[in-house]
C-alpha positions in Angstrom: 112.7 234.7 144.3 110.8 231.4 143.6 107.9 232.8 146.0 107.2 235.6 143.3 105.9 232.8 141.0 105.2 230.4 143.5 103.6 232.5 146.1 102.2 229.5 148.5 105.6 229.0 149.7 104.9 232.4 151.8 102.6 231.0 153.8 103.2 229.6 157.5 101.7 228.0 160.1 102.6 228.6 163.7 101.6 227.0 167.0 103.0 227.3 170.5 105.5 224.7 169.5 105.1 224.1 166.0 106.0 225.9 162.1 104.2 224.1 159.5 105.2 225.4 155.8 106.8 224.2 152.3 110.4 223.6 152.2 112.7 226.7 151.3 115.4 224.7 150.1 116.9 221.1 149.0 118.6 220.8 152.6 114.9 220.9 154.2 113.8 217.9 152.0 116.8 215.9 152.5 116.4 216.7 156.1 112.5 215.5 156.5 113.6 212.2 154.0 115.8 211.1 156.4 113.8 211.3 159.2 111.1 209.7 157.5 114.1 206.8 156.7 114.5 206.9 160.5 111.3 205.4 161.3 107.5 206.8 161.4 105.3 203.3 162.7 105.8 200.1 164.3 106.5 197.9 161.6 103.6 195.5 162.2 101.1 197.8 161.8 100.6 200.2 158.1 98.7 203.3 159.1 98.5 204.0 155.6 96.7 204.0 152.0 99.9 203.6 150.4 103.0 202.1 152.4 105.5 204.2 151.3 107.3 203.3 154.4 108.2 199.7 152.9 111.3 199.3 151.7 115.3 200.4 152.7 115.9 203.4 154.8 117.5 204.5 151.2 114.2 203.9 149.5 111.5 205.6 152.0 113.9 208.9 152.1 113.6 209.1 148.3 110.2 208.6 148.1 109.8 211.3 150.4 112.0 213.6 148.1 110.0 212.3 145.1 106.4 212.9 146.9 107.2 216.3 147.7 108.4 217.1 144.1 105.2 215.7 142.9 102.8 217.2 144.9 104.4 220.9 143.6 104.8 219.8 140.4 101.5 218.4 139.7 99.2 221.9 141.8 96.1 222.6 140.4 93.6 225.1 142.0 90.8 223.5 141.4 91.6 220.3 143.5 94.9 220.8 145.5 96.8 219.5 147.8 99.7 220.7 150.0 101.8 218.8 152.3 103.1 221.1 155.4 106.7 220.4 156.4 105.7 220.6 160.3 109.3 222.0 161.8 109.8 222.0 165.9 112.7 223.7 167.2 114.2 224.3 163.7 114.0 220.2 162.4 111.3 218.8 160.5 109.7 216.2 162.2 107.0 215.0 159.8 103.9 216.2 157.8 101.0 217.6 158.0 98.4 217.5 154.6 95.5 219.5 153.6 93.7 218.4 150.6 90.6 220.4 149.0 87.8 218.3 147.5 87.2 219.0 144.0 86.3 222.6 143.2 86.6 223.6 146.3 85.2 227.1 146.4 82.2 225.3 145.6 82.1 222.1 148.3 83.6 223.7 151.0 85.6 220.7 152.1 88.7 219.4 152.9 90.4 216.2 154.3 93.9 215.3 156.1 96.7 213.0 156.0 99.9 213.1 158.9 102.5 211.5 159.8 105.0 212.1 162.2 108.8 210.4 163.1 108.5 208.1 165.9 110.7 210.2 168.4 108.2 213.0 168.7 104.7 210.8 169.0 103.1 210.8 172.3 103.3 214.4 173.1 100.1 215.6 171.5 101.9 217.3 168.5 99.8 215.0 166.1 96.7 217.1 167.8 98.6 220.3 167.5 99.4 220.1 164.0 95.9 218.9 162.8 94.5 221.6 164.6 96.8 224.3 162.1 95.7 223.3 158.9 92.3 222.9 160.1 92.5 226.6 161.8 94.0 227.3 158.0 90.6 225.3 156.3 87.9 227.0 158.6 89.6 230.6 159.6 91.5 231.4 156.8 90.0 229.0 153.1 86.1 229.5 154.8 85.9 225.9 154.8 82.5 224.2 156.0 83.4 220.6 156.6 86.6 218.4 157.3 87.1 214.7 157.0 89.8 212.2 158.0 90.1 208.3 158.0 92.0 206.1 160.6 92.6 202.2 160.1 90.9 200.2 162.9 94.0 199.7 165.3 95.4 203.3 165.4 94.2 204.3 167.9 96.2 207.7 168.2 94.8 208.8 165.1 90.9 208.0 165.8 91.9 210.0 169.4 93.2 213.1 167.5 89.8 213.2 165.4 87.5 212.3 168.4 89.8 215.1 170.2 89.1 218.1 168.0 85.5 217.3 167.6 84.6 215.1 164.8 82.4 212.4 164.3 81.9 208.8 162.7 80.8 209.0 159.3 80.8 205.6 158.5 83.3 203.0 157.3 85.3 202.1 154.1 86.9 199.3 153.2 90.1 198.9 151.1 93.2 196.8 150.4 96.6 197.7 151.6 99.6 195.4 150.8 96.8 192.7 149.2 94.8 193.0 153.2 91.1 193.8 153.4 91.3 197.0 156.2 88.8 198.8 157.8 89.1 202.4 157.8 86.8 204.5 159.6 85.8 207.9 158.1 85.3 210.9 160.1 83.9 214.3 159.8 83.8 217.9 161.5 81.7 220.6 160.7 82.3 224.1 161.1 80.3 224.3 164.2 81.8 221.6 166.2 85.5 223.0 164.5 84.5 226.3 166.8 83.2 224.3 169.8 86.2 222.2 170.2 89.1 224.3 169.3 92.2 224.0 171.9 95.2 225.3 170.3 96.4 229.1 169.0 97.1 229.2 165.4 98.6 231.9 163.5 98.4 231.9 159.7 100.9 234.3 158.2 101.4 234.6 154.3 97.6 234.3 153.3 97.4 236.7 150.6 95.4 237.4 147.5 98.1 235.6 145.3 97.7 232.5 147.7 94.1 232.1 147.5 94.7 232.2 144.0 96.5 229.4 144.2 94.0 227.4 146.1 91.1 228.7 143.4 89.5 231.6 145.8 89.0 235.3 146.0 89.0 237.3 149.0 85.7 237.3 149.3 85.5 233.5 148.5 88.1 232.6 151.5 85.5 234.2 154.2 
């Protein structure tokens, strides 16, 4: 099985309404690509670093495919990044990524990136899946800090952050489709991770050949 050599597709992430894992097969990916193609923002407003979302229907499903593809192809332990299918009821309705800083058995931190299809916003599952791979960071990789970023305007995201308990740490500006935005920067400690937490997470699939993969021991993931 492919999960012999590439054991960090054992891994899941469950919620009261929510799986979060890799993709098992080519059908998932086609799946979450067209429901990316489907729609995932208003189309006035980009929400992200890179708009991926411009372009056909035709062309944001295959960059989907392609990002996925990429970000398993290119895993490295000592600054990785993996993007959670987030599945409800079966269906994947967006993603969910968790990206260690460099080293990260060293810094202890980790940020976030989400998006989610526009059929399923507005019913707190942006919250709810945030708060798995953050149980994931803190409970299961021993993780000591968390950060985000939201673009002045989205509101939902800057919500979610304020939500589960982190805090402004100051602003960056950069340029998206040649427009000076404003992104604020946020971070959670480990402290206010523990003080805020509202959902039940289950993390199954955490083994010894997992942490590998994300460059820790067993006694480096506690």
């Amino acid at each position: 099985m492919l999960a012999d050599h590439l054991p960090i597709l054992r891994l899941r992430l469950r919620t009261d309404r929510l799986e979060l894992r890799l993709p098992q097969t080519f059908d998932e990916i086609a799946a979450l690509a067209e429901t990316a193609a489907a729609g995932v923002h208003d189309p006035g407003f980009m929400p992200f670093n890179v708009p991926w979302t411009v372009g056909t229907p035709a062309e944001v499903a295959r960059s989907v495919a392609l990002w996925h593809h990429r970000s398993i192809g290119r895993w490295d332990p000592l600054h990785w990044s993996i993007g959670f299918f987030v599945f409800r009821d079966g269906e994947p309705v967006g993603v969910q990524g968790l990206h260690g800083a460099e080293k990260f058995a060293l810094t202890r931190e980790v940020s976030s990136g989400s998006w989610l299809s526009l059929p399923h916003q507005g019913q707190g599952l942006g919250k709810e899946m945030r708060a798995a791979v953050l149980h994931l960071a803190f409970a299961g990789l021993g993780a000591e800090w968390a950060t985000s970023g939201s673009y002045d305007g989205n509101d939902a995201s800057a919500g979610v952050s304020r939500r589960l308990g982190y805090r402004e740490d100051g602003v960056k500006h950069v340029v998206v489709e040649d427009v000076r935005r404003t992104e604020q920067r946020w971070r959670l400690t480990r402290d206010a991770w523990e003080a805020n937490r509202t959902h039940e997470v289950t993390i199954e699939g955490l083994d010894a050949d997992v942490l590998d993969m994300f460059g820790l021991t067993d006694d480096e993931s506690e």
